[in-house]
N, C-alpha and C positions, 0 to 999 in steps of 0.2 A: 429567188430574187435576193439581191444581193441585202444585207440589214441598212446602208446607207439609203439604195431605192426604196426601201420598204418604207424609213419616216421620212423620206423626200414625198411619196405618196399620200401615208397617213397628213402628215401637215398641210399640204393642197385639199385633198379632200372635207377636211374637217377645220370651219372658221377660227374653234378657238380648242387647240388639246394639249393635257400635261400629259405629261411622264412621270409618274411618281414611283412610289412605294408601296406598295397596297392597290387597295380599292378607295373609291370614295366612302364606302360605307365600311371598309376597314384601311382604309389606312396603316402603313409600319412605320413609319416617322411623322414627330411635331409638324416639319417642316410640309410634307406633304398634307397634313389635314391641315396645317393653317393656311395654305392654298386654296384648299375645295370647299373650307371656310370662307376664304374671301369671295369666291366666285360664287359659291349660294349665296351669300348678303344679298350678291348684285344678279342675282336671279337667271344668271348666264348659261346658256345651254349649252354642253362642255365634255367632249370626249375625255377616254382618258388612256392610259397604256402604264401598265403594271412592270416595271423594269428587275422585278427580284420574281418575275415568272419564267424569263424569258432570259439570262448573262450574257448573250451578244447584245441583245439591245439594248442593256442596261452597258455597257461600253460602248454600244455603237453612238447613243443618243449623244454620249460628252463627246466622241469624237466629229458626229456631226456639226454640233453649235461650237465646237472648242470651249466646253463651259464644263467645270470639271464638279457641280456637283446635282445632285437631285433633290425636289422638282425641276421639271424645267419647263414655260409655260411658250405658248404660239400662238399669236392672234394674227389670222390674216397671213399666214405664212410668213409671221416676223419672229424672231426670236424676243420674247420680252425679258426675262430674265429666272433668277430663282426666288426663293423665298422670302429673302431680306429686299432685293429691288419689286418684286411685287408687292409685299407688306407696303415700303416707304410710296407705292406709287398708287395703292387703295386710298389711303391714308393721306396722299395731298388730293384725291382725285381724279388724279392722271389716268388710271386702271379704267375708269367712266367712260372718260373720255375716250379713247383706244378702241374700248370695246363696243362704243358706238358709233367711231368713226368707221 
């Protein structure tokens, strides 16, 4: 399977998943733990895919959204954004909203 079908797949199947750096229980960037920080706040059930396991998908993922860095979050097969537009959207409540619409 091609890597573009592969997170065209994982994002359908799965309501809300990052891409990051690590794990959620390790994490290798700030950016990626202040993510899986936000989403445990809000107590969200939340796949995830480790992009420094795998360096196609860690390429394919930016070429998919055209978003050139990591984390990169999907709710509802939308593209929400990275670190600093999820931060600023936890943070007005937007991120609630979203993830309960």
């Amino acid at each position: 399977m091609e890597i573009k079908e592969q997170i065209a797949q994982d994002i359908k199947e799965n309501s809300v998943i990052v891409y990051m750096k690590g794990t959620p229980t390790m994490p290798q960037c700030g950016f990626s733990a202040r993510v899986i920080s936000i989403l445990e706040s809000l107590n969200v059930s939340y796949t995830t895919r480790d992009v420094l396991s795998d360096p196609e998908l860690r390429q394919g993922i930016k070429d998919f959204s055209e978003w050139p860095t990591i984390p990169q979050l999907y709710i509802n097969e939308e593209f929400i954004g990275g670190c600093d537009i999820i931060t600023e959207q936890y943070e007005s409540g937007e991120l609630d909203d979203v993830l309960k619409g």
